[in-house]
C-alpha positions, 0 to 999 in steps of 0.5 A: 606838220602834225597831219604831214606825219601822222601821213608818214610823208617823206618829202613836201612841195611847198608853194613858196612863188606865185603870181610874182609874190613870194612867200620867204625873203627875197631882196629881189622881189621884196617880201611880205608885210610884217617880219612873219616868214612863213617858209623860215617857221615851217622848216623850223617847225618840220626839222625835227622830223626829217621830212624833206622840204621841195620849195615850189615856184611859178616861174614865168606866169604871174597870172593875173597880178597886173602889180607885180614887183618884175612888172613895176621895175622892167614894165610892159617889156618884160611880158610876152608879145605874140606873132601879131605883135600884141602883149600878153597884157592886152588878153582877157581875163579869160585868156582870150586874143584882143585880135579879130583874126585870132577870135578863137584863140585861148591862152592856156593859162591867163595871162601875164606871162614872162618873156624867157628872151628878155636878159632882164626877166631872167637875172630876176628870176636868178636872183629869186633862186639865189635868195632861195639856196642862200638864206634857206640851206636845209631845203631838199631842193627846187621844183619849177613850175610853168617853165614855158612858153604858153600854148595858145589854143588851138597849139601851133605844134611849130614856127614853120606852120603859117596858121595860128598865133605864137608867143616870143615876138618882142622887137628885141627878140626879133632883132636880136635874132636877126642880127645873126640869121640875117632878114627873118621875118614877114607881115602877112595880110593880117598882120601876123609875123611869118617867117620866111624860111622852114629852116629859119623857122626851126632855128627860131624854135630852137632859139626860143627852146635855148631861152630856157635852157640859159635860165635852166643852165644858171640854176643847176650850177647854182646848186 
C-alpha cells in the first residue's frame, strides 16, 4: 500500500480468483485455511487513501488445478469437450491435443477450462460475483479474465470451416442445440463433429457467443 502511494496510483486490480482458488470469502468456493482475508485486510489497509480497488478474476480457466472445488462438485461435465469429443481434461501439460489427427493442435492457455453451456458452471461463477459485491461493497468494480472459449492452435476463425478443432461439443451442448434446430451434426472419417450446414454453423457460433453473454447478462444486473 505504501509503494501504491508513494506511485500516486488511483486505481488497483487485485487477483483475487485464480485457478479456481479464491483468495476472499466465498461460500460457494469455500475459502482459504485459517481466518486471514487477504482481500478484506488490503481494502482496510488502503481505505484511508482513496485509491480504487478493481478485484481480478480468472473466470472460465482453472489452469492446471485438477482439484478444483467446481470440479469436485459437477465433475468431468463441467469442462470443455472438443469437436472430436475429447475433454480438456485428457490435454497435456503443454496443452497439446490427445488425438492423432489433431498432433499439432495447441490449447492456448492449458488446460482446464470451464464449459460456458453448462447452467451449472455458470450459477457457480454467479455465486463467486455475489460473494464479491456483497460482503465487499467498497470495491470499484470487477475485471474478468479469460471470458472465453480457448483457442485451439492454429484458430479455426469459425464452425462453417471443416478443418481444425474447436471447443463446446459436450453431449448437452449438442442436444440442447438440437432440440431446437433440429439434426445438426455429422462424424466425419476422423472422428471429428461437422456441421451440416454453414447457416447451422453460424447459428452454432452465435449459440456459443450467447453463452457468455447469459453469464455477462446475470452480472451486469447484479451491479
Amino acid at each position: 500500500v505504501s509503494k501504491l502511494v508513494s506511485l500516486g496510483v488511483t486505481d488497483v486490480f487485485v487477483q483475487v480468483y485464480r485457478e479456481g482458488r479464491t483468495w476472499f470469502q466465498s461460500s460457494s468456493n469455500g475459502y482459504l485455511p485459517g481466518s486471514f482475508d487477504p482481500l478484506a485486510t488490503f481494502l482496510q489497509e488502503i481505505a484511508p487513501h482513496s485509491i480504487k480497488v478493481h478485484a481480478w478474476i480468472n473466470v472460465f480457466n482453472l489452469h492446471n488445478n485438477s482439484d478444483a472445488n467446481i470440479l469436485k462438485q459437477f465433475g468431468s461435465e463441467a469442462l470443455l469437450v472438443d469437436s472430436q469429443g475429447v475433454s480438456v481434461s485428457e490435454y497435456g501439460l503443454d496443452g497439446e491435443s490427445p488425438s492423432k489427427q489433431a498432433q499439432l493442435s495447441r490449447l492456448d492457455t492449458p488446460r482446464f477450462w470451464l464449459d460456458p453451456s453448462n447452467p451449472q458452471v455458470l450459477s457457480f461463477l454467479d455465486s463467486l460475483v455475489q460473494d464479491l459485491l456483497i460482503k465487499y461493497p467498497t470495491l470499484a468494480g470487477l475485471h474478468l479474465d479469460f471470458f472465453r472459449y480457448p483457442y485451439i492452435l492454429p484458430i479455426k476463425p469459425s464452425s462453417a470451416f471443416d478443418l481444425g478443432l474447436d471447443f463446446g461439443f459436450s453431449e448437452g451442448a449438442r442436444l440442447n442445440f438440437e432440440k431446437v434446430h433440429g439434426p445438426t451434426f455429422e462424424r466425419d472419417s476422423h472422428g471429428t463433429w461437422q456441421i451440416k450446414s454453414q447457416r447451422l454453423a453460424w447459428t452454432w457460433d452465435e449459440q456459443k457467443r450467447a453463452n457468455l453473454d447469459k453469464f455477462i447478462t446475470r452480472f451486469r444486473s447484479s451491479l
